[in-house]
N, CA, C and O of each residue as an XYZ file, in Angstrom:
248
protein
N      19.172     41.445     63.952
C      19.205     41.718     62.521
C      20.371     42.665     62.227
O      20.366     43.693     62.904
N      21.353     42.521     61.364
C      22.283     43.020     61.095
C      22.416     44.153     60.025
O      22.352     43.658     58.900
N      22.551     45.274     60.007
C      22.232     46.545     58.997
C      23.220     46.225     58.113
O      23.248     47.191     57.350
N      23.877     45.601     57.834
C      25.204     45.500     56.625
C      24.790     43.617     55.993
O      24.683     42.577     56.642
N      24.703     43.792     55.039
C      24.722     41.990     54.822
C      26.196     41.431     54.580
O      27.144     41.941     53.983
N      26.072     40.228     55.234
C      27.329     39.753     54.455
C      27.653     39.123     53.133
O      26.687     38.766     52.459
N      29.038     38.902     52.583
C      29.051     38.989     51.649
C      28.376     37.201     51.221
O      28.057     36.234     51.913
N      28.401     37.430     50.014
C      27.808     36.129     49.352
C      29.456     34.936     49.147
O      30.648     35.236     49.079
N      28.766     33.628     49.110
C      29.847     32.621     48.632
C      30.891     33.401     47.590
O      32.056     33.690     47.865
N      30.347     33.621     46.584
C      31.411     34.022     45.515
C      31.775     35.286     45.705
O      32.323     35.843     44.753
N      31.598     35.934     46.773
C      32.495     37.495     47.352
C      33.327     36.785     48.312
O      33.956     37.503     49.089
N      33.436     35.756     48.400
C      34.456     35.199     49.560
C      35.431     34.702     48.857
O      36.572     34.839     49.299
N      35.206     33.958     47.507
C      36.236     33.124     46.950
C      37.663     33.580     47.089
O      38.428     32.656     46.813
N      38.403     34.913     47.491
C      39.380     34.916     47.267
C      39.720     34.884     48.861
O      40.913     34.752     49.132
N      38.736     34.997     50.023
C      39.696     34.318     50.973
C      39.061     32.782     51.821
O      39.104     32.434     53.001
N      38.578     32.230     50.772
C      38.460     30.813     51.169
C      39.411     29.535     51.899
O      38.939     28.517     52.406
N      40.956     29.913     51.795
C      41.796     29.490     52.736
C      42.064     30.056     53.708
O      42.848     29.425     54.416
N      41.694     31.208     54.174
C      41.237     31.586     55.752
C      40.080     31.268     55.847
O      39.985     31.061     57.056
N      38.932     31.044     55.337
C      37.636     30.835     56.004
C      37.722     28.902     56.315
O      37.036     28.088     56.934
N      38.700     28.869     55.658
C      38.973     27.214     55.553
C      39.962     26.614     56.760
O      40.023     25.404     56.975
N      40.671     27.522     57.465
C      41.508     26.947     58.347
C      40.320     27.461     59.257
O      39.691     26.502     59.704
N      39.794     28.758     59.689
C      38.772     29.380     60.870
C      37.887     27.888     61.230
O      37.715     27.548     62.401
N      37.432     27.175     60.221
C      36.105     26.115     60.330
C      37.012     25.330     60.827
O      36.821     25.050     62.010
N      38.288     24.701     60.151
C      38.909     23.686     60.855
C      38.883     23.532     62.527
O      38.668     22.625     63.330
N      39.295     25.222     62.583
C      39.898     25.273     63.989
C      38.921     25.623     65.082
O      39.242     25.506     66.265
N      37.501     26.133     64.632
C      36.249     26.216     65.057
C      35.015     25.550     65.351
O      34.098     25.448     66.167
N      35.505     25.127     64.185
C      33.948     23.657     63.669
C      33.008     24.573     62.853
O      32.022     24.071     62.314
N      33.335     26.237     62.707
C      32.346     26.807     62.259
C      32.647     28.332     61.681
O      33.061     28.891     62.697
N      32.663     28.961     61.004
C      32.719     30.495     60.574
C      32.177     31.370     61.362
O      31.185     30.827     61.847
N      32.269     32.273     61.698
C      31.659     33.319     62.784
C      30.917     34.385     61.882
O      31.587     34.991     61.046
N      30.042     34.552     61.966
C      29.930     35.496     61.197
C      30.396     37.129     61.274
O      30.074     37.967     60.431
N      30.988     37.313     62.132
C      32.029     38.518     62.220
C      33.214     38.505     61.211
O      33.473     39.536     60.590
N      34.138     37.065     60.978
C      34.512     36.736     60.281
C      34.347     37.443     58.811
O      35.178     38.102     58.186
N      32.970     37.080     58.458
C      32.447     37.238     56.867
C      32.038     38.881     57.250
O      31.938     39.757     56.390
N      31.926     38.994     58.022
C      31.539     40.601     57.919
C      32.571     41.663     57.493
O      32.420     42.644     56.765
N      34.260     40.953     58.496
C      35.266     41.637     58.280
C      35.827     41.326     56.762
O      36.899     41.835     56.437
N      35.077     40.455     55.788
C      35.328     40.241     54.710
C      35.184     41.327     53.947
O      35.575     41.294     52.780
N      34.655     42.352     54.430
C      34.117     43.751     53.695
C      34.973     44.698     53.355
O      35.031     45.627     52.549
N      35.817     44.075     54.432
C      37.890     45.362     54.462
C      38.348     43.960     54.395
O      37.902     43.072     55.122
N      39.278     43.794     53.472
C      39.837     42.501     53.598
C      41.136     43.482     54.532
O      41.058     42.749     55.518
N      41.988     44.305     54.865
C      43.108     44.915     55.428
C      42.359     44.421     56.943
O      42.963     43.590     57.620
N      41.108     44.935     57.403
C      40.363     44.211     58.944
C      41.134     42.713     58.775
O      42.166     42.320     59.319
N      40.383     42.135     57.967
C      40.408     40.577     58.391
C      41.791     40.491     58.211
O      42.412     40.032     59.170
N      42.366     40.785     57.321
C      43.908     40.367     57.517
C      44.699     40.417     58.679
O      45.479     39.482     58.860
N      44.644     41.353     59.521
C      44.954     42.064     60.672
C      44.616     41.242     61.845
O      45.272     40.701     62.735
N      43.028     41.356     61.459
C      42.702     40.370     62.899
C      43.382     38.901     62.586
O      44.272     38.454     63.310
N      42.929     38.268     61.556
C      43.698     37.216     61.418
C      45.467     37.093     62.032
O      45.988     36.115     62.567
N      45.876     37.972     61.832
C      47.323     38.440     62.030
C      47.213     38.129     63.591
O      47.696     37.074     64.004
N      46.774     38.754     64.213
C      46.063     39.012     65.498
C      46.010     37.667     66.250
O      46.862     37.126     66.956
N      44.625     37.237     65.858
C      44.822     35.959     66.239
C      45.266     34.852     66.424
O      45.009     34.030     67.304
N      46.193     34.810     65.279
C      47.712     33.778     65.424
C      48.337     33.740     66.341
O      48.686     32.786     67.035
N      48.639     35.415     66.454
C      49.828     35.722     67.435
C      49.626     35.336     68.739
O      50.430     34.873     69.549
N      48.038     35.669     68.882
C      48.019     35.292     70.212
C      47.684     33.590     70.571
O      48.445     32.935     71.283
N      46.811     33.190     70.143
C      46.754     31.576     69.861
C      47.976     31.164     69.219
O      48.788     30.726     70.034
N      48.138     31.163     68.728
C      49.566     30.200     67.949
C      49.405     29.403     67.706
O      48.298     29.145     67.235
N      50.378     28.411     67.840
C      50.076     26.723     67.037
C      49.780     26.127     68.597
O      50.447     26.181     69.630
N      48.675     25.629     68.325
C      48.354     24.910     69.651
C      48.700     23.852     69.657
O      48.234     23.182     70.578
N      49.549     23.217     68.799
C      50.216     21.833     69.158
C      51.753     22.155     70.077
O      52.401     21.276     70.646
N      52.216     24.065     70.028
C      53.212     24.008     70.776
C      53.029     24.380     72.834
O      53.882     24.496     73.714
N      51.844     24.438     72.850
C      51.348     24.952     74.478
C      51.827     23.707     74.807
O      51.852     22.602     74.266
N      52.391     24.433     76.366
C      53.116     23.559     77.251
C      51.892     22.855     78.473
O      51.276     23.406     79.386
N      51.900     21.970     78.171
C      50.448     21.403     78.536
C      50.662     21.129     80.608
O      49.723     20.690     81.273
């Protein structure tokens, strides 16, 4: 059980094209994700974050 709730659909609307590529590339939202929705500067960051290190996985040298 989590002491903070996350936010609701319409507290997300303004970052629905990150929660929209995460599902693409997941199959699913994390809910850490929506949690870091609370600091959008967090999620930006990690997002930032996670690019850098994943990248475009169509460029890994297979």
């Amino acid at each position: 059980m989590s002491s903070i709730a996350p936010l609701s659909d319409s507290e997300l609307k303004s970052f629905r094209f990150l929660l929209n590529v995460v599902k693409k590339n997941m199959g699913f939202i994390p809910d850490s994700i929506i949690m870091m929705a609370r600091m959008p500067a967090i999620l930006g960051s990690f997002s930032v974050l996670t690019g850098l290190i994943i990248g475009d996985p169509k460029k890994l040298n297979r």
